[in-house]
C-alpha atoms as an extended CHARMM CRD file, in Angstrom:
* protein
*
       229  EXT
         1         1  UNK       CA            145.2400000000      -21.9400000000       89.6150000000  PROA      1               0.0000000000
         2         2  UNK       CA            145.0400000000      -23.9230000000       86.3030000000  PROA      2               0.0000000000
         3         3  UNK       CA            148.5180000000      -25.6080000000       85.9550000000  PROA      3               0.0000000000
         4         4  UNK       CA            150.0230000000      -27.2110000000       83.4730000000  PROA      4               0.0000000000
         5         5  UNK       CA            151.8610000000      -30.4760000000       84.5210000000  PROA      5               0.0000000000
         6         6  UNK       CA            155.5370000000      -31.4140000000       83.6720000000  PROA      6               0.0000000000
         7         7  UNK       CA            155.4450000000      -34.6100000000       83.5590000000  PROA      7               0.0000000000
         8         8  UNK       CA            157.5270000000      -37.8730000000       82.3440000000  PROA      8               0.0000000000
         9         9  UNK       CA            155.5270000000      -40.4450000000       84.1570000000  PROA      9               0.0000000000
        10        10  UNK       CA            156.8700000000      -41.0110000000       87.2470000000  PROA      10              0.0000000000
        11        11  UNK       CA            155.8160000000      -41.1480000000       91.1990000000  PROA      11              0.0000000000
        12        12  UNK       CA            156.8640000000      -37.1510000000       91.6500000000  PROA      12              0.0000000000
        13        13  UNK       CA            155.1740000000      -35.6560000000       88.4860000000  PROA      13              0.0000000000
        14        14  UNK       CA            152.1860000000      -37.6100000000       89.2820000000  PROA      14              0.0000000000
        15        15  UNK       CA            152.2540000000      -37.3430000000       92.6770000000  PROA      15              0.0000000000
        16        16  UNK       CA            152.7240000000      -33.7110000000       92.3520000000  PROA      16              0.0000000000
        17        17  UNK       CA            149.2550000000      -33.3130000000       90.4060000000  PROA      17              0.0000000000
        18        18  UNK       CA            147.2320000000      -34.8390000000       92.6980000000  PROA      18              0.0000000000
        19        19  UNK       CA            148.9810000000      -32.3790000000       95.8330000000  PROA      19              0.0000000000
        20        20  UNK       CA            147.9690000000      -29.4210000000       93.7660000000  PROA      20              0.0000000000
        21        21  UNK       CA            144.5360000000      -31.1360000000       93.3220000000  PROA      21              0.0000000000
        22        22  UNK       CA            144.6740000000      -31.3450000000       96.9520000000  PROA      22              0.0000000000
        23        23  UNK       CA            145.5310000000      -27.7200000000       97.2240000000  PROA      23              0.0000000000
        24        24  UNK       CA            142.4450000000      -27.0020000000       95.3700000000  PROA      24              0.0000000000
        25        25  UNK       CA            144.0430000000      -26.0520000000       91.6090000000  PROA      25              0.0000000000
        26        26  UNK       CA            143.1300000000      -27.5960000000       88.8820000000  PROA      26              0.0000000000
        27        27  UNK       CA            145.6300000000      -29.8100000000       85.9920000000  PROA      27              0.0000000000
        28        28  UNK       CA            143.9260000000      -28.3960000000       82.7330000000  PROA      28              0.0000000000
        29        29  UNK       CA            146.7550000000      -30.0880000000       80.5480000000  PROA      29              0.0000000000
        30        30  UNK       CA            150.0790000000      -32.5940000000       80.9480000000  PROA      30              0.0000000000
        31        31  UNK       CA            153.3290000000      -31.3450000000       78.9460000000  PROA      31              0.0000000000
        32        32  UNK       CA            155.2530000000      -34.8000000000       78.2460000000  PROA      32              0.0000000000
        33        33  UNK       CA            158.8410000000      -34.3340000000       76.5650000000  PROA      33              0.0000000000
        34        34  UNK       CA            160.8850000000      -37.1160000000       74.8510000000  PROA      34              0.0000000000
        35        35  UNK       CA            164.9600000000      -36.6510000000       75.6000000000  PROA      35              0.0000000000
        36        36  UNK       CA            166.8970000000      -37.4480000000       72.6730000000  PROA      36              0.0000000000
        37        37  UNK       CA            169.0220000000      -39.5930000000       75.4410000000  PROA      37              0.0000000000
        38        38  UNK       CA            169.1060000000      -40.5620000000       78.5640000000  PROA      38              0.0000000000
        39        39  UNK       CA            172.4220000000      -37.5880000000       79.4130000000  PROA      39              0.0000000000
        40        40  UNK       CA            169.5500000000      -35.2410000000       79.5450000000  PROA      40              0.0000000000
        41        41  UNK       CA            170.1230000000      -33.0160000000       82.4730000000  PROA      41              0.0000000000
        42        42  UNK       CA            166.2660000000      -32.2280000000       82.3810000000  PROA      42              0.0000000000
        43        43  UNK       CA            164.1040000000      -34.6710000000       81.2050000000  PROA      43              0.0000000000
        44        44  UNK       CA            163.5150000000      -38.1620000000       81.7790000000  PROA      44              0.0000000000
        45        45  UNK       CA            164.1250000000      -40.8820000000       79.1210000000  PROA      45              0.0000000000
        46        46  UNK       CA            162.6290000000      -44.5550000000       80.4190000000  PROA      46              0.0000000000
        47        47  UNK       CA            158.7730000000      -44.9350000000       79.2320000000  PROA      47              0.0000000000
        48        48  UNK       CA            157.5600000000      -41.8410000000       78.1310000000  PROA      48              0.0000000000
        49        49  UNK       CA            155.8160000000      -43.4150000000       75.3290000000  PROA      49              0.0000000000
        50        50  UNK       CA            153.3710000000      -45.0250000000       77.5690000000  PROA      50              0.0000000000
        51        51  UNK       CA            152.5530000000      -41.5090000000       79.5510000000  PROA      51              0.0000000000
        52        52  UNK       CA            149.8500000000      -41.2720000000       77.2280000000  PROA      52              0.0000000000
        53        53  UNK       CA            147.6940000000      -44.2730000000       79.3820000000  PROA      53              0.0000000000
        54        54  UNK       CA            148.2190000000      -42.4090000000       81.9090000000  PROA      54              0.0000000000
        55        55  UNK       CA            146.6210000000      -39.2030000000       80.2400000000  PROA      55              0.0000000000
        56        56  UNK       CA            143.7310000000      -41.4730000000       78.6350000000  PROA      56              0.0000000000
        57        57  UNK       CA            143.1620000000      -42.6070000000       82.7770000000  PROA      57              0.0000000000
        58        58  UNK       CA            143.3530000000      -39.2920000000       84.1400000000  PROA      58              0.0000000000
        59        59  UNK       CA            141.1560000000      -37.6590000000       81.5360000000  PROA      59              0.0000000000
        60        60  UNK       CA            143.5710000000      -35.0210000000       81.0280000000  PROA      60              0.0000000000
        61        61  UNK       CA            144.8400000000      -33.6910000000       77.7200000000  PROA      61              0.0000000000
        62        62  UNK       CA            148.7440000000      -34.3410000000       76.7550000000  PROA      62              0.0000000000
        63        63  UNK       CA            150.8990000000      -32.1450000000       74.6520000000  PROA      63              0.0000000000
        64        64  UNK       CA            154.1870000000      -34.3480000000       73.6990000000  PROA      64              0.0000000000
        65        65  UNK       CA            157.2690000000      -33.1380000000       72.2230000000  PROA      65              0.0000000000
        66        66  UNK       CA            160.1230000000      -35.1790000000       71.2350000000  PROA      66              0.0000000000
        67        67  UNK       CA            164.0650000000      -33.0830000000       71.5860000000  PROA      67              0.0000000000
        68        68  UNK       CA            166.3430000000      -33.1250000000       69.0550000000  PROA      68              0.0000000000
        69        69  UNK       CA            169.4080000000      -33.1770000000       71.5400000000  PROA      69              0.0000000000
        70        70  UNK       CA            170.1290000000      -33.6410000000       74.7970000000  PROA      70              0.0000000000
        71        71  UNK       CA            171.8510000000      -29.7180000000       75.2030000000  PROA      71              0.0000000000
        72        72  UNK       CA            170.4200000000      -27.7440000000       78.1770000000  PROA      72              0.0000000000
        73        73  UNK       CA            169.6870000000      -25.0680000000       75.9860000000  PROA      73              0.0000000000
        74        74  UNK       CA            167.4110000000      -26.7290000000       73.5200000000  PROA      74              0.0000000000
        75        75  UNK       CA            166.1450000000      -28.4510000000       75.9820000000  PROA      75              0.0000000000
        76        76  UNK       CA            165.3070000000      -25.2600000000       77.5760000000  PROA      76              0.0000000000
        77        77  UNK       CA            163.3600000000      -23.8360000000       74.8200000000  PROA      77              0.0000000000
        78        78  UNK       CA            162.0330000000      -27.0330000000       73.8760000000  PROA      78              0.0000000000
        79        79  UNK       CA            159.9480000000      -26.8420000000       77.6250000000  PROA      79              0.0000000000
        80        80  UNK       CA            159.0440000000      -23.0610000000       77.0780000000  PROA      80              0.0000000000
        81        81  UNK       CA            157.4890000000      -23.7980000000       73.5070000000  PROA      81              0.0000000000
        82        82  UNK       CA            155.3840000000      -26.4820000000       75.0050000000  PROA      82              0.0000000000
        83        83  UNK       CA            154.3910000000      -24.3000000000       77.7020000000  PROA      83              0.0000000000
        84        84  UNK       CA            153.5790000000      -21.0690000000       75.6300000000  PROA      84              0.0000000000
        85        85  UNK       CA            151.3510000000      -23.7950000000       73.8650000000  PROA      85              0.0000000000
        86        86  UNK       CA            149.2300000000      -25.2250000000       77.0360000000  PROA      86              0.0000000000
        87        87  UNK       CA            148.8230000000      -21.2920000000       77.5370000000  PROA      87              0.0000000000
        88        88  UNK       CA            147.6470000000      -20.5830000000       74.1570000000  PROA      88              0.0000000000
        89        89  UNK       CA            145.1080000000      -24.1010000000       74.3850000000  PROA      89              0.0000000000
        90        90  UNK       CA            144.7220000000      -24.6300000000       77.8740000000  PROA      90              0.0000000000
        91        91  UNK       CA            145.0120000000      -20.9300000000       79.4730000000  PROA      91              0.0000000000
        92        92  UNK       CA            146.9690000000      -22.0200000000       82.4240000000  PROA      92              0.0000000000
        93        93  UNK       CA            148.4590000000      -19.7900000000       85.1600000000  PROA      93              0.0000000000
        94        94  UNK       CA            151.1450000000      -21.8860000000       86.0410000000  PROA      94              0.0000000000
        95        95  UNK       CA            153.2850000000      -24.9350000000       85.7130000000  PROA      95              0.0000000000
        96        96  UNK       CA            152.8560000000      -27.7830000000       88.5350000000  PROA      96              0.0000000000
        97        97  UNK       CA            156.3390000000      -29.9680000000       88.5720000000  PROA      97              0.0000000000
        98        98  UNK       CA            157.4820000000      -32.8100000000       90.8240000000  PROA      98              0.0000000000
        99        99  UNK       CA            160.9170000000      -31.5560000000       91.8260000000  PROA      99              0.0000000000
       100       100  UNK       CA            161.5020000000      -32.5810000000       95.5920000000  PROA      100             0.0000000000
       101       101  UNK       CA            165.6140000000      -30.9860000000       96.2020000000  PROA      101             0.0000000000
       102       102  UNK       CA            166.4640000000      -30.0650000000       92.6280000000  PROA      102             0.0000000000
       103       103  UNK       CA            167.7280000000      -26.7000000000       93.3160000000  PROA      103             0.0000000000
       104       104  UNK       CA            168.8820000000      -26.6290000000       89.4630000000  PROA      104             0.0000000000
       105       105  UNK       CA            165.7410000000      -28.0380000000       87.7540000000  PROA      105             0.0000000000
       106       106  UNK       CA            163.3560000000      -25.9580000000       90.3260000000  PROA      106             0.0000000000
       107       107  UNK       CA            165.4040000000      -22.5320000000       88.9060000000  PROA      107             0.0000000000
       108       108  UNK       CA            165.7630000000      -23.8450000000       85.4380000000  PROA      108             0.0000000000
       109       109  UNK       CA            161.4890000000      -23.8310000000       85.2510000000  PROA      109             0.0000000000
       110       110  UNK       CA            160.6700000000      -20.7700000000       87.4390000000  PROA      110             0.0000000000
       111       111  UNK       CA            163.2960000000      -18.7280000000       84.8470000000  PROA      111             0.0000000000
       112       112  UNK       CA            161.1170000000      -19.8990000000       81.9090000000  PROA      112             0.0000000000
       113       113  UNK       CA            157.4760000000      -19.4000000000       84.1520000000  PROA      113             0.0000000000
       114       114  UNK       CA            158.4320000000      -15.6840000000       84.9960000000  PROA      114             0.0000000000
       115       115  UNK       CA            159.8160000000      -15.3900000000       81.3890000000  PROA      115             0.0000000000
       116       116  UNK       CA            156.0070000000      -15.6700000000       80.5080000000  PROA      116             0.0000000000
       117       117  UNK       CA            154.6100000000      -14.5740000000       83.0300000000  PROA      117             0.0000000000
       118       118  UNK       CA            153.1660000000      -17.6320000000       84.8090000000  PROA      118             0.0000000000
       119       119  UNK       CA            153.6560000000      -19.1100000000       88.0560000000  PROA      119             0.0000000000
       120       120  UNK       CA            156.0890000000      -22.4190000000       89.1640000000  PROA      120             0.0000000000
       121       121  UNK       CA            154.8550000000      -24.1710000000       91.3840000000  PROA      121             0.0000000000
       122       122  UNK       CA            156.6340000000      -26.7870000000       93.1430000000  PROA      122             0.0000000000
       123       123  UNK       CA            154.1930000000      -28.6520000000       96.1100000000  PROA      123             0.0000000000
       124       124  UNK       CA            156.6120000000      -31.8420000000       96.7140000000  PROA      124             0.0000000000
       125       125  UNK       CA            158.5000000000      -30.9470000000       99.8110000000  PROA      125             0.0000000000
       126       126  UNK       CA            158.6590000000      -34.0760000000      101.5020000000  PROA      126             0.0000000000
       127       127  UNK       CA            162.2970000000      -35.2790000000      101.2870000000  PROA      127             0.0000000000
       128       128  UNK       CA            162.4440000000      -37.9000000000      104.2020000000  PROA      128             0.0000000000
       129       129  UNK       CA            162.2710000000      -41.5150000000      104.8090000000  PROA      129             0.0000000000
       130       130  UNK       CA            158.4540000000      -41.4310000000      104.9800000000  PROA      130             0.0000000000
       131       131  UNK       CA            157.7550000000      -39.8110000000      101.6520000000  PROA      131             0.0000000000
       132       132  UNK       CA            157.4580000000      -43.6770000000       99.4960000000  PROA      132             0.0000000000
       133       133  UNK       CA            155.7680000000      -44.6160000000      102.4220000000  PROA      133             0.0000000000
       134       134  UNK       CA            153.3880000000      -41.9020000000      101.7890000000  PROA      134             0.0000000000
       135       135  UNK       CA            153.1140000000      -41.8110000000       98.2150000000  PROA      135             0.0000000000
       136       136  UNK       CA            151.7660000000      -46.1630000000       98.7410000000  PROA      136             0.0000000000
       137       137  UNK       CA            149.6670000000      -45.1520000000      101.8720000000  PROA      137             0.0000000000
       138       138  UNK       CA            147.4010000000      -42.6310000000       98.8800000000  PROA      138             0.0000000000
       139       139  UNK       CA            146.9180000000      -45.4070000000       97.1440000000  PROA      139             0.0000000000
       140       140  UNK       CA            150.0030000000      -45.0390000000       94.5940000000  PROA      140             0.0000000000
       141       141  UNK       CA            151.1750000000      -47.8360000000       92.2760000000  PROA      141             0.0000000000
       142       142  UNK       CA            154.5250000000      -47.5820000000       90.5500000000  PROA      142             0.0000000000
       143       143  UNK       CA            157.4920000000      -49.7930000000       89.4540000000  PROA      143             0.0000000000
       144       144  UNK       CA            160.8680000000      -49.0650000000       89.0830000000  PROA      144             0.0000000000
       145       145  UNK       CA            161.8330000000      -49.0360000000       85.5000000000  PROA      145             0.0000000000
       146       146  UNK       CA            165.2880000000      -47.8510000000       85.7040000000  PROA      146             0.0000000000
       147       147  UNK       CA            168.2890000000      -48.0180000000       88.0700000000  PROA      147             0.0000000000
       148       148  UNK       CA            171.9580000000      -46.1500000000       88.3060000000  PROA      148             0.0000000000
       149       149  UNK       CA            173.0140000000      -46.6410000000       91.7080000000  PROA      149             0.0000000000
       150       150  UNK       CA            175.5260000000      -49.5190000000       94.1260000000  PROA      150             0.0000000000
       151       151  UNK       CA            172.4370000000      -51.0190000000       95.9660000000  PROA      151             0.0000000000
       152       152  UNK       CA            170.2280000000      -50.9960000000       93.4870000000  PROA      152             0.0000000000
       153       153  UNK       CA            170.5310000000      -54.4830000000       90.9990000000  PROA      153             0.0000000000
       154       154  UNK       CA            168.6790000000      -55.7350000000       87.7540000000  PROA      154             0.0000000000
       155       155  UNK       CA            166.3480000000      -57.4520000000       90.1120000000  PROA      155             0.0000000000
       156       156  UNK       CA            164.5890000000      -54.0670000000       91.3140000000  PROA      156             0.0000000000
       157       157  UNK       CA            163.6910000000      -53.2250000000       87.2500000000  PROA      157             0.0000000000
       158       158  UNK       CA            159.9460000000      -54.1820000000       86.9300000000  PROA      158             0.0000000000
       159       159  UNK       CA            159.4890000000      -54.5480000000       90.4100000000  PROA      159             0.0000000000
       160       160  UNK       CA            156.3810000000      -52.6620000000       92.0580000000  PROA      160             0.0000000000
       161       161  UNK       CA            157.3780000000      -51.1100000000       95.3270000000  PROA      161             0.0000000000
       162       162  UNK       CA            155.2730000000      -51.8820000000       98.2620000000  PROA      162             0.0000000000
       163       163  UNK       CA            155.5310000000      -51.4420000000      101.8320000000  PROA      163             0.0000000000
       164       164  UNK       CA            157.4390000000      -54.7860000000      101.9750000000  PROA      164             0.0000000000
       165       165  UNK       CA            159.8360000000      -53.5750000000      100.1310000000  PROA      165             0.0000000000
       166       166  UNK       CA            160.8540000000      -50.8860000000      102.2590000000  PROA      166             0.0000000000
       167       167  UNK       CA            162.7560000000      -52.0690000000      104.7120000000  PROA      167             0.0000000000
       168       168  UNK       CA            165.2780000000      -53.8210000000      102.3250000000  PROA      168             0.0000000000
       169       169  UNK       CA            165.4620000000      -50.3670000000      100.2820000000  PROA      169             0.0000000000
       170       170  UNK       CA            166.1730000000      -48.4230000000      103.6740000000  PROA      170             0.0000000000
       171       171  UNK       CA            168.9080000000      -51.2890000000      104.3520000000  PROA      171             0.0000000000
       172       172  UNK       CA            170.6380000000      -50.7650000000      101.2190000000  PROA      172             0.0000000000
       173       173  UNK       CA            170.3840000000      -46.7520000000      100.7220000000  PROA      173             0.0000000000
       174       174  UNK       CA            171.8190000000      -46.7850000000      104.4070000000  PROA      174             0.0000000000
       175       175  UNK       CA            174.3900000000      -49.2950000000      103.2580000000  PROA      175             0.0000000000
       176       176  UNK       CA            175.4030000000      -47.9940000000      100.1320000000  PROA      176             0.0000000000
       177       177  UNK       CA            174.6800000000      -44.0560000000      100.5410000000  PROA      177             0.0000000000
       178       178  UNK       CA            171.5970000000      -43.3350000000       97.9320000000  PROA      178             0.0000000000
       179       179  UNK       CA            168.6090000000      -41.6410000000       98.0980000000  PROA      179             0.0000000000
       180       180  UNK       CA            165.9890000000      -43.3150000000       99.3350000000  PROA      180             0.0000000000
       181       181  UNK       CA            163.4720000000      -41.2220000000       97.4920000000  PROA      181             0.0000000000
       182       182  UNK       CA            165.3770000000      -41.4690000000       94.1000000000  PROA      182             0.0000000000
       183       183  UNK       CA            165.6220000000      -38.1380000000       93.9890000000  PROA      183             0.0000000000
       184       184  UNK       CA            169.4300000000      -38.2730000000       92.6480000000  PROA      184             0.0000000000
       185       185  UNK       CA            168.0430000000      -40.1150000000       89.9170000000  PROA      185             0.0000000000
       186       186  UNK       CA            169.4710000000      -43.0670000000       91.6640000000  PROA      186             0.0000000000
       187       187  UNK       CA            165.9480000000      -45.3640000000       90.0930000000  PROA      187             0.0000000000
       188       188  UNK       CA            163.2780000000      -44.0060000000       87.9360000000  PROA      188             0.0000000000
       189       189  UNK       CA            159.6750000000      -45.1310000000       87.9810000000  PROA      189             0.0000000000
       190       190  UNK       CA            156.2680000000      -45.2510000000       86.2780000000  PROA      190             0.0000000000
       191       191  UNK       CA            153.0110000000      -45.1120000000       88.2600000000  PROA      191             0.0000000000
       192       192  UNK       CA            150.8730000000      -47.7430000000       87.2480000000  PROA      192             0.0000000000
       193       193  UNK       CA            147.8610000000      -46.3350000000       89.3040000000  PROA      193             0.0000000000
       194       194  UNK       CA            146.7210000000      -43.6610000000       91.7540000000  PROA      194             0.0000000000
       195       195  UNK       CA            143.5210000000      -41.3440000000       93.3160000000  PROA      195             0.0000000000
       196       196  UNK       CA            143.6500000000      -39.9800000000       89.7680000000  PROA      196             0.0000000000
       197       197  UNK       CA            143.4780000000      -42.7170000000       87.8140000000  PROA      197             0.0000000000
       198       198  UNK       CA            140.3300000000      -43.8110000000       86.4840000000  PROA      198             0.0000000000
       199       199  UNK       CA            141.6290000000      -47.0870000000       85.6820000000  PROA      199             0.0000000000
       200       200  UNK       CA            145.1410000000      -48.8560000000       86.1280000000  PROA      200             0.0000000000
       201       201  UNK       CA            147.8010000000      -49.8460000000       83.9830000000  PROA      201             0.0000000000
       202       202  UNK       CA            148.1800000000      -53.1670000000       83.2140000000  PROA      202             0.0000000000
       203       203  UNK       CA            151.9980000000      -53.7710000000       82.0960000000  PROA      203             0.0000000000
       204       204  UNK       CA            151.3100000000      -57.0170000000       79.7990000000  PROA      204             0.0000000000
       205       205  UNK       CA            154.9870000000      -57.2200000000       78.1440000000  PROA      205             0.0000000000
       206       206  UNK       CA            158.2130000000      -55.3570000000       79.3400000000  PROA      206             0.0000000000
       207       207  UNK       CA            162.1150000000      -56.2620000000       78.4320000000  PROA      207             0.0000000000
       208       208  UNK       CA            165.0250000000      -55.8990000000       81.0180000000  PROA      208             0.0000000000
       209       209  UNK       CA            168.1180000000      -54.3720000000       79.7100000000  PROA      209             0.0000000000
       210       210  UNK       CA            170.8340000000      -54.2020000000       83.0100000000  PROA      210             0.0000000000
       211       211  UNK       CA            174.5670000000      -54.3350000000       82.2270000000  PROA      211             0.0000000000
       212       212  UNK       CA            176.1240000000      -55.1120000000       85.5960000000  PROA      212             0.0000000000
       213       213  UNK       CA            176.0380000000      -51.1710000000       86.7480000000  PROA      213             0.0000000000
       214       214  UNK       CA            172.9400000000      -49.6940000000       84.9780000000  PROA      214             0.0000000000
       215       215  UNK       CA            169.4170000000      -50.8320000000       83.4770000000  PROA      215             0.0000000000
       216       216  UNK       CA            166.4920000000      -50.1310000000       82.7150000000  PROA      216             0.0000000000
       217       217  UNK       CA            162.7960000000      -52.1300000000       81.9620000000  PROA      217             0.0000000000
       218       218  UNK       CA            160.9710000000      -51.2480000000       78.6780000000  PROA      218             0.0000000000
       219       219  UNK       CA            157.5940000000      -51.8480000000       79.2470000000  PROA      219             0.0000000000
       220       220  UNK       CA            156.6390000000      -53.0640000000       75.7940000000  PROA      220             0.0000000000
       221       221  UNK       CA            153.0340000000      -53.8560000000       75.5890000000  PROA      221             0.0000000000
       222       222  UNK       CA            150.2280000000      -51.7990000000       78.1920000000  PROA      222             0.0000000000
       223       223  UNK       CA            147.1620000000      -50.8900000000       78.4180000000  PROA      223             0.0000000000
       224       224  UNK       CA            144.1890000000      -49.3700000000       80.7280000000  PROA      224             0.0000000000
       225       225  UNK       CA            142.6890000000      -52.3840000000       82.4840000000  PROA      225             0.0000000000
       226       226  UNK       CA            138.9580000000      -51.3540000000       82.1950000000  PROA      226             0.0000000000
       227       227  UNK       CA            137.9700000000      -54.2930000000       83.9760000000  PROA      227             0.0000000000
       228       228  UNK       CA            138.9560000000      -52.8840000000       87.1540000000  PROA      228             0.0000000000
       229       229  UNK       CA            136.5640000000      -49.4660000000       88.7250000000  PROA      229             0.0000000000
């Protein structure tokens, strides 16, 4: 199929593109949408601005919308717009989306993909304790740029995960009852590199906000590091 990628940045929309690349379809287009805040139900807020290095790496064309508000229904339409757009431009057959357990967001897209007629396709099925060691063992970069759960402190927010880090982050979702995939939305991240990328992301600047609970990392200043493939 030609998909169309929801994406926001992180290690599941990502990873998700390069699974359907491994399952032989093709990404003709990303669809990258802005929340007006970070109560969307649907959308991811932290560092969307800088999804478009990873669009410039992956050679693959972006459409980016920003929402107005954070209401499901807007929200909802805001997504099928885009969509009926990368069908219009891109003549996709479907929409590729890194939902691992979602049960709501996974229905939420395949009502708008049969409202036009396209396919949903979800190929991140991996919900276990092996699926970040996966994800580093392909060769994926990523940091965590924002964090919502007990376990999980201001010290994690710029952090790139490695295999190191595992065992502490098995310790603490043990301990403290999260998701050790983040699939709660307990952390968000941003892939700094991958099989897709032609070159990394080099994060020269980035601001931590964290108020005891709750933060997040801006990354500020980035750009492709050509010196590197």
């Amino acid at each position: 199929m030609k998909l169309a990628s929801l994406t926001s940045g992180g290690k599941d929309s990502i990873y998700s593109i390069y699974k359907a690349q491994q399952n032989g379809h093709t990404t003709e287009c990303l669809i990258t949408l802005l929340p007006s805040s970070k109560e969307s139900m649907m959308l991811h807020h932290p560092n969307i601005k800088m999804t478009k290095l990873q669009s410039l790496s992956m050679n693959i064309p972006q459409i980016y919308r920003k929402s107005q508000s954070d209401n499901i229904d807007i929200e909802m339409n805001l997504i099928k717009n885009a969509i009926h757009d990368a069908m219009k431009s891109f003549n996709i057959d479907g929409l590729v989306n890194g939902c691992i357990s979602s049960k709501f967001q996974i229905d939420k897209l395949s009502k708008i993909c049969n409202e036009l007629n396209i396919e949903s396709y979800s190929p991140l099925k991996e919900s276990d304790d092996q699926y970040l060691y996966s994800l580093i063992q392909h060769g994926f970069r990523f940091v965590i740029v924002d964090v919502s759960a007990d376990g999980l402190n201001g010290s994690w927010l710029g952090k790139e995960i490695i295999i190191n880090d595992m065992n502490s982050l098995l310790h603490l979702s043990k301990k403290f009852g999260f998701n050790i995939n983040f699939d709660g939305g307990e952390a968000e991240t941003f892939v700094i590199d991958c099989p897709l990328f032609k070159h990394p992301i080099k994060i020269n600047y980035g601001k931590k906000y964290w108020d005891g609970y709750r933060g997040t990392f801006d990354i500020q200043e980035a750009e492709l590091d050509y010196n590197v493939r």
